[in-house]
N, C-alpha and C positions, 0 to 999 in steps of 0.2 A: 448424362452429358451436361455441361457447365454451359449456365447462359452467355454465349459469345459476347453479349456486351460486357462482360466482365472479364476483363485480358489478365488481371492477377490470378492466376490460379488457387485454391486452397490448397492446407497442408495434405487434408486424404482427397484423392484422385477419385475421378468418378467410375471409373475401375472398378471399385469395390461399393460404389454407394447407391442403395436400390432404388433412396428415397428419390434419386435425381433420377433414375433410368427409368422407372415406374412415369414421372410425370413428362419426362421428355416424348412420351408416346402421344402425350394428349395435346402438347404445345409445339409449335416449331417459332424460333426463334431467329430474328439477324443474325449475320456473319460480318459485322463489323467489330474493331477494338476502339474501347475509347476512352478506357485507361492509361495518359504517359502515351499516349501514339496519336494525338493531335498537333503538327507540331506546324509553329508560323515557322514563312519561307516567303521567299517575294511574290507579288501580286501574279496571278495565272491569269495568260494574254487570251486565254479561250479557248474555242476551236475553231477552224475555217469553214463555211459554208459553202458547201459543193451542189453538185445536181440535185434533185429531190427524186428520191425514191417512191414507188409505190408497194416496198415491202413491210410488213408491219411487222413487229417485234412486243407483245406483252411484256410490262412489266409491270409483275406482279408485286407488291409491296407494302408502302405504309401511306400510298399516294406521292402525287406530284405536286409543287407549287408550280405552275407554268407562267416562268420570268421568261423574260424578252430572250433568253436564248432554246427554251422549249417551247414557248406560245405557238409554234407555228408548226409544231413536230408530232403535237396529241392530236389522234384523230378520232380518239372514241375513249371514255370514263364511265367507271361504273365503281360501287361499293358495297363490298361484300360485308360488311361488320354487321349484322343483325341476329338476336337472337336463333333464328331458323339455320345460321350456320355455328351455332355453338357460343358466340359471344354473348357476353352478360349486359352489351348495352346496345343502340341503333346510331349508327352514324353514315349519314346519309350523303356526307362530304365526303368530296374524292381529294383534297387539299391532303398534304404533308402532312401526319399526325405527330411526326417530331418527337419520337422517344428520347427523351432524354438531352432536349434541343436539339438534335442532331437532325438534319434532313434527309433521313437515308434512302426513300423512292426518289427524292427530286437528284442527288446525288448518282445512285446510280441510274437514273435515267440520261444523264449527263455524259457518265465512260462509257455507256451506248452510244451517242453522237459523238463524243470522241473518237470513236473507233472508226463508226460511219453515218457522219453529218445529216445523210440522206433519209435515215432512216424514220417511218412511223411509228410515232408513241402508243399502243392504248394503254392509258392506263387503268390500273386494276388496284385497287384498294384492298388488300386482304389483313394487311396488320394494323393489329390497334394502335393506342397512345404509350404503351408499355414493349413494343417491337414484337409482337407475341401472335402468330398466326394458329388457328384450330385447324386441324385436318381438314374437316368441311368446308372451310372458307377456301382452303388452296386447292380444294376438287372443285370448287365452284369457279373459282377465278380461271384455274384451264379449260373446265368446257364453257366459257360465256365467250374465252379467248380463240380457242377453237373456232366456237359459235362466228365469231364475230373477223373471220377469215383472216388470222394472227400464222404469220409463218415462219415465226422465232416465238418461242417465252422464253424469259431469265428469271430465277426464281434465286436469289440473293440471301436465302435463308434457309435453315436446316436443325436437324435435332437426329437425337441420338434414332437409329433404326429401330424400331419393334416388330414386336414377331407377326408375319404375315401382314405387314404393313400396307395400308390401302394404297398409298399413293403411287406404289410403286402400277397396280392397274390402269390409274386416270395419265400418270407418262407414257406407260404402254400404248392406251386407247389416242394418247396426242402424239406420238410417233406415228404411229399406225394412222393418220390420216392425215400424212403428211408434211407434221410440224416438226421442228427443230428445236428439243427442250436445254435447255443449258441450267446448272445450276452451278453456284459455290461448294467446291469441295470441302470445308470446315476450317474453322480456325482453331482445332485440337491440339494440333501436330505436340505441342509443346518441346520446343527444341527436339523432336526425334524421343524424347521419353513416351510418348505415348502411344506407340506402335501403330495398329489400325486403328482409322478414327477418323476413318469417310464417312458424312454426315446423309442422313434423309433429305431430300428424294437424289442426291447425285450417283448414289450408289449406285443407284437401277443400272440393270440395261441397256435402255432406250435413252437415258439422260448424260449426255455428257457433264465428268466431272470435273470442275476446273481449278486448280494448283495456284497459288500464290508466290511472284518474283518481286526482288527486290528490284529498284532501278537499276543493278550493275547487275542483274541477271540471275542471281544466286535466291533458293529458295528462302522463303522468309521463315522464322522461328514458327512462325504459329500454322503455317501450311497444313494441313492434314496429310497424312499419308497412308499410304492401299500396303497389300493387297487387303481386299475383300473378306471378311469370312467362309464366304461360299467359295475361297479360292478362286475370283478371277480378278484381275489385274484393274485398279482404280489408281491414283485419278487418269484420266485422259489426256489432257495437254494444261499446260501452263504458260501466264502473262501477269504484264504486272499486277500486283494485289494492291496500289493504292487508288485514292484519286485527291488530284488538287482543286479544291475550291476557292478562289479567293487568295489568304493568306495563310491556308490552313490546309494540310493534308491529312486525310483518313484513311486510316489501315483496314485489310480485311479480305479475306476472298467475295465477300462482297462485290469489291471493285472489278476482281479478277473476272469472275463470268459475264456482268455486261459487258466486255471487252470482248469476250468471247461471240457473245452473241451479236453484239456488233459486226465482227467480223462474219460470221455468217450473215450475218443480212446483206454487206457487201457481196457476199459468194454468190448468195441466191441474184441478186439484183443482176447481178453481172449474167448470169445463165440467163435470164428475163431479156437482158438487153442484146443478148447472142442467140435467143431463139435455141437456146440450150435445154434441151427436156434435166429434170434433177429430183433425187428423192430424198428423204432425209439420211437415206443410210449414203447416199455417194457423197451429198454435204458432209461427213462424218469421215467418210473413209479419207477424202481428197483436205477436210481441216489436218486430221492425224498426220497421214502424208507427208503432207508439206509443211509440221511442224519445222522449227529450226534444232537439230539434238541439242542436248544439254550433258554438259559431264556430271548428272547425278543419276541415282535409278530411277527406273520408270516407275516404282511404287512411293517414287517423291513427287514428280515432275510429269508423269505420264511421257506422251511422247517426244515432248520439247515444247520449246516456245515457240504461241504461236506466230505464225509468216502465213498472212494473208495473200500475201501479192505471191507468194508459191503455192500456194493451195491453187489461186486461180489459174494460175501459167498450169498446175497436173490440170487442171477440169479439161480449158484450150487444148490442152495437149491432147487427150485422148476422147474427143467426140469427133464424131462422125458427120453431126448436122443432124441426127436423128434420134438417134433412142439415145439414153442416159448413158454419160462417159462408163468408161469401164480402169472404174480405180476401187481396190480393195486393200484393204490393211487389216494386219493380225496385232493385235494387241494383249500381251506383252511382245516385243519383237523377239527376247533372248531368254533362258529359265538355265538352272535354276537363277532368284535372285540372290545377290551380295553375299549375305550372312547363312544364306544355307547351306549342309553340308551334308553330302551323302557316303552310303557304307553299303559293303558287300551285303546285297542280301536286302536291300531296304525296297521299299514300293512308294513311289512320289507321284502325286496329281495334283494335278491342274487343270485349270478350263484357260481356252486361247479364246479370246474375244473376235470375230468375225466378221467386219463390217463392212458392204457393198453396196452397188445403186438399186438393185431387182432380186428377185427370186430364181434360183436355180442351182444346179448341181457345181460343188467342186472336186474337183480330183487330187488327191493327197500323193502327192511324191516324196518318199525319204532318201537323202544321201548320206549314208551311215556304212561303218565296216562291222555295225552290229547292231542291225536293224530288227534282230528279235527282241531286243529288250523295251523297244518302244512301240505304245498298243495306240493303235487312234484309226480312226475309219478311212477307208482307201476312200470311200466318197463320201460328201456331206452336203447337205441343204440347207441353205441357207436365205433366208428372208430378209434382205437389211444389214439384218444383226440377229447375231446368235452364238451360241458358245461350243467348242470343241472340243472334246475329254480327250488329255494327255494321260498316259499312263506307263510309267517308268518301273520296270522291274530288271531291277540289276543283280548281276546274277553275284553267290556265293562266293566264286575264284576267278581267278583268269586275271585280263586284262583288270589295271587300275585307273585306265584313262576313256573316256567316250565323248562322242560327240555327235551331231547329225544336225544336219538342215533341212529343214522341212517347208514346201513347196505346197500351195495351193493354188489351182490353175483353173482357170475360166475364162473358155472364150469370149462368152456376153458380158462378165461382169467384174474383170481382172485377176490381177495375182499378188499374191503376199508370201510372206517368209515368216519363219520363226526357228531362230538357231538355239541349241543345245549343247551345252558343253559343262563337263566335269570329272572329278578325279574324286577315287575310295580311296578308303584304308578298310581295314576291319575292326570292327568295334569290341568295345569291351563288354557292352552288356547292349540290349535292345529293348526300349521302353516304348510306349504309345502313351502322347494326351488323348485325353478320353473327354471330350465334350458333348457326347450323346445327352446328357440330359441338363447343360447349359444354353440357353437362348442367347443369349448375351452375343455380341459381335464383336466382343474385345476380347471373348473367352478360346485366342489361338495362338500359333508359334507364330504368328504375326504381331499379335495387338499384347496384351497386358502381360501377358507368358513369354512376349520374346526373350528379353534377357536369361530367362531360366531356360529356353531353348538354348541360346546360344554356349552356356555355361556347360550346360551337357554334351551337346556337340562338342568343344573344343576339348573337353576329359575324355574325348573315343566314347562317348553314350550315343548309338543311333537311337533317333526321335521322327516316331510318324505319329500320325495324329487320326483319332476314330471322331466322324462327327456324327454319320450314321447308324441308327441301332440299330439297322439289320445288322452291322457287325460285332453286335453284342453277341458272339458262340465262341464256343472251350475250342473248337478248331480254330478262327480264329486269333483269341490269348495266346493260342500254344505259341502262336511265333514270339512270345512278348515277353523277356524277364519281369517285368513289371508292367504294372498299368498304375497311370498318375491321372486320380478322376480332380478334374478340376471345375472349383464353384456348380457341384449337381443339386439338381432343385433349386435353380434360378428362378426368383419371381418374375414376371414379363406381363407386360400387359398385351393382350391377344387380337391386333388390330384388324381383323378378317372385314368385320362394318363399321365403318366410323362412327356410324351411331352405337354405335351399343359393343362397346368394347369392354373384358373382362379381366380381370387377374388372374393369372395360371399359372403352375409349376409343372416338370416333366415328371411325374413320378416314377418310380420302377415298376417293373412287372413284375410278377413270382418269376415268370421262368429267365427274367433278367438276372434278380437276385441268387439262382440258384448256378448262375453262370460263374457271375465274381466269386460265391461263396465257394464252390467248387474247384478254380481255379487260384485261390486261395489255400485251399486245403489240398489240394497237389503241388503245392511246391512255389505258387506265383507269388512276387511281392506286389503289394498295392499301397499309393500315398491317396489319401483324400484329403484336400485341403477345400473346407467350405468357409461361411461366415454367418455371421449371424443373424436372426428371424427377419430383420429389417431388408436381405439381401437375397435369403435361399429360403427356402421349406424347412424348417427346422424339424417338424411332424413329418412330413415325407421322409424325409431323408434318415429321422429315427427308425423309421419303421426298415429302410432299407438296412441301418446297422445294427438292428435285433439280432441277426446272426452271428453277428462280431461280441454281444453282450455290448454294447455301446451306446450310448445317448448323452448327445449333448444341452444347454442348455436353453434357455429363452429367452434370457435376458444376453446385453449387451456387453463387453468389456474392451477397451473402456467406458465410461458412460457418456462419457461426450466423444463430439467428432473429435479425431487424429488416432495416432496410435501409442502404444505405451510397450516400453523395454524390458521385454522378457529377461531376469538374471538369472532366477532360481530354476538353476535346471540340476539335473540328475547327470551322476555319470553312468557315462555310454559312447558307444563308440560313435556315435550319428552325434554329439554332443563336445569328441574333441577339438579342442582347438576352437570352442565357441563360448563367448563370453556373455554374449546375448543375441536375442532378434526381434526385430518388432513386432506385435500383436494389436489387429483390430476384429472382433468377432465375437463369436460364441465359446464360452467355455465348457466342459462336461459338467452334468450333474453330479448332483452330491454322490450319486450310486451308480453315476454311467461310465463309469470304468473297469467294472468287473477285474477282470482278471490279468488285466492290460498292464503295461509299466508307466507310470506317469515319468515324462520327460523332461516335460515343464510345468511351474506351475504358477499364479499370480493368488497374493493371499491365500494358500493353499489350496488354493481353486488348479484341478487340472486343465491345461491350455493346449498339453499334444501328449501324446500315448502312443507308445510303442506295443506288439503281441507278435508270439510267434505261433507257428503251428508243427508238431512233430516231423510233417512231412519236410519243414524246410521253408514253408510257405514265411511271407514279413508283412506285415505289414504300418503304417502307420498314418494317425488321423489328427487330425487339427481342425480348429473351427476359424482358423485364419487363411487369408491369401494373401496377405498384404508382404511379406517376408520376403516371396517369390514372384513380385510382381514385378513390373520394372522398374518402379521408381525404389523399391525393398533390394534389388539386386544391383543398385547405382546409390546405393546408400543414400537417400534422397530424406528417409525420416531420421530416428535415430541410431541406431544399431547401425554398425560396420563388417557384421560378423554375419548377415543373410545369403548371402551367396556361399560361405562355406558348408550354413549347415543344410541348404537346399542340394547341394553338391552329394554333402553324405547321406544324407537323408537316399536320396537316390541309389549311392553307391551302397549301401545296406540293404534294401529291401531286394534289391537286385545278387545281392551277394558278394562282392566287391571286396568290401570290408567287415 
């Protein structure tokens, strides 16, 4: 993941690049832009000063300068930069550290008080002078904020997810006692090129993640957008993403979650001043709620823009004067989303996000004329927040239309919906992405694969997706003309203790390898697209293609960042109609092509290889993904020709063509 303070993107996406995903585990960074999106406007008249509150709201940051419009709003400072939380220097000032001149804590300490005047500052010093926060320092800044009886943090900064990420437990443990965590949902989005690209810690849970609008309402370019990897539904709601200072405006979801969390501090305040009991999860349910809709999807905008002054009319509306209202909301409201498409025969999941005031049972009611093909619990438990397994098994013939609404009901603690609707066809072949042994949280038919989803689905190819190796078995494959293992043996760094974090790859098992190798030799076609050492397990990954006679290389091609235009290719039927595509990765060894057919080659170095097997079996491998990525499939580097040959490439192994 690309450092947010730099709004130009590079030519290769971090998609494909390890060196940025490796270090993003150890850094979390601003979500502001501050390239070309500074821009003067006439002088900003302020905000108005209303009642004073006594809700406090953390904001954890780069520090504050407290000028005559915050002098009177901080009620408690501390600073975390000290070696003992991972930093290399002691800064014992809670002042503005100004990366880059820019004042980004005292800033957004500001669209908190624009949102609500009333609200208490603490401030929390967690970023240095370069906007650069350590995992340690942002587990330290929530429990001192916890500590220090904080019933909002905004956490305005984020980095790409790692595996087993800590922070998503110290959100959990500040949920869990009560607090209200809000973060920036990333400023990735890159026009919609970059698929999923929800940042750390908004991801979580227990954190709301908050979307970026422009002033006329319409999502900004650089928004992040959901769904999740683990398949649940991100961001949460959306508001504006800038803020005015002076004569100058700053972009950024940055802006966007103190807004957010302002407004919750109005919510809570408001329950404080009504004698209204409240917990974080019915703050959560009754923000969502009474978002205002937005005409985009929810894995743009989550659930609309937010409207405070309706969140508060739901809380009024359904309290008793005693226990906590009873407002609950499902998040996603609708599935499938936009660009998905289903076929006879396909198996679709989903988690439904679950958010409520208390603990207790709901009852699942379906209204469907074909309520066997939807699998989910008549009852569920639910704490707060929590997640609900959809599971869609549609059947082989029959009807070509389905729908249902689905009902969760709770006396104590509300009710929510989540409607269903869509139409099959029958497909022409049936493939699975296979991300069993990618970490990566781009590696889905959401995030860096979407376009190559999408290309498939529209030629009648159904596409489901393996993330779990339990489902690595020959029963199974069987359902799967092909399996497309994508980016395996990702490098990841393994955040389980923030101190003592490691590098890792998924390696295979034997009795994995003798799964693919088997269902290879029965007849299955397989694409593996990896990349090179800098990115995946080059040695792991060889050892899983010794059955194939296969090995690729160690070194890099090209030798610098970007990617370079594959022309020399062979004829083949995966190869008509292709004049080139673009290559960043690994190539085969001098000797690791056995008996394979070279496809393509660069300097006569092999780049992709084609093999068959007697039974029928296809297979083919490459030491790139950049081709079929999405910015490779929107013709974004050079080649024009990547989406046809990722097309056939497909329609070959499958048997098609």
């Amino acid at each position: 993941m690309f450092n947010y303070w730099d709004y130009d993107q590079p030519a290769v996406h971090s998609s494909s690049s390890s060196g940025k995903k490796i270090a993003a585990g150890l850094i979390i960074v601003m979500l502001v832009l501050s390239t070309g999106i500074v821009i003067m406007l006439g002088l900003f008249d302020g905000f108005q000063f209303g009642a004073e509150s006594e809700v406090r709201v953390a904001v954890l940051d780069t520090g504050i300068d407290p000028d005559f419009t915050l002098q009177n709003s901080i009620v408690v400072e501390k600073s975390f930069i000290n070696p003992e939380n991972g930093y290399s220097y002691t800064d014992v000032t809670t002042e503005d550290s100004k990366p880059d001149g820019n004042p980004h804590g005292t800033l957004v300490a500001k669209a908190v008080l624009e949102e609500f005047a009333g609200a208490k500052i603490m401030n929390g010093k967690i970023m240095d002078n370069e906007g650069t926060a350590t995992t340690l320092g942002v587990i330290a800044g929530i429990e001192w904020a916890v500590e220090q009886n904080c019933s909002v943090i905004n956490l305005s900064l984020g980095a790409s997810p790692s595996f087993n990420d800590s922070l998503e437990d110290v959100i959990s443990w500040a949920f869990d006692r009560g607090v209200v965590v809000v973060a920036s949902g990333g400023n990735e989005g890159d026009d919609g090129f970059a698929g999923t690209s929800i940042s750390s810690p908004s991801v979580f849970e227990k954190c709301i993640s908050v979307a970026a609008l422009d002033s006329d309402g319409t999502p900004t370019s650089f928004t992040s957008h959901g769904p999740t990897s683990k398949l649940y539904m991100k961001p949460d709601i959306a508001t504006l993403g800038y803020i005015q200072s002076g004569s100058y405006r700053y972009y950024g979801t940055s802006f966007a979650a103190p807004r957010v969390a302002g407004g919750v501090v109005e919510m809570i305040d408001f329950c404080l001043d009504n004698n209204i009991s409240y917990t974080p999860g019915m703050i959560v349910a009754a923000l969502l709620q009474g978002a205002e809709p937005l005409n985009y999807e929810e894995y743009i905008v989550g659930a609309g823009r937010m409207n405070i002054a309706r969140s508060i009319e739901l809380i009024s509306e359904n309290t008793d004067g005693e226990e906590v209202p009873s407002i609950a909301y499902a998040h996603p409201s609708y599935l499938p989303i936009d660009y998905e498409r289903l076929f006879y025969g396909d198996r679709y999941r989903f988690k439904i996000h679950l958010f409520c005031g208390g603990a207790g049972i709901f009852d699942v009611n379906i209204a469907s004329s074909t309520p066997e093909i939807f699998d989910m619990p008549d009852t569920i438990y639910i704490n707060q927040s929590g997640f609900v397994d959809l599971e869609i098994n549609v059947p082989t013939t029959g009807s070509n239309s389905f729908d249902a609404e689905f009902a969760f009901f709770s006396d104590d603690l509300g009710n929510a919906t989540l409607s269903i609707e869509f139409t099959v066809v029958t497909p022409n072949a049936r493939v699975a992405f296979d991300i069993t042994h990618s970490t990566w949280s781009i590696d889905t038919k959401y995030g860096q694969f979407r376009e190559f989803y999408k290309e498939l689905v529209s030629n009648s190819i159904s596409v489901e997706q393996i993330s779990n190796r339990s489902e690595i078995t020959e029963s199974n494959f069987a359902r799967y003309d092909a399996i497309i293992m994508l980016d395996p043996c990702t490098w990841d760094v393994d955040d389980s203790f923030s101190t003592d974090r490691f590098v890792f790859s998924k390696n295979f098992t034997t009795a994995e390898i003798d799964v693919y190798q088997n269902y290879y030799e029965n007849g299955g076609g397989l694409f593996i697209a990896a990349l090179s050492n800098k990115s995946v397990d080059i040695a792991s990954l060889n050892e899983f293609l010794t059955w194939a006679g296969l090995e690729l290389a160690s070194d890099v091609v090209p030798s610098l960042d970007g990617t370079v235009v594959v022309s020399n290719l062979a004829s083949d039927p995966i190869m008509d109609g292709v004049s080139s595509f673009d290559f960043a990765g690994a190539p085969f060894s001098a000797s690791g092509t056995g008996t394979a057919k070279k496809l393509a080659t660069i300097q006569s170095r092999a780049v992709m290889v084609s093999n068959t097997h007697v039974s029928g079996g296809r297979m083919v491998v490459t030491g790139t993904n950049f081709f079929i990525d999405n910015w490779g499939m929107l013709n974004q580097y050079g080649s024009q020709d990547n989406a046809v040959l990722a097309l056939q490439i497909v329609q070959w192994i499958t048997g098609l063509i």
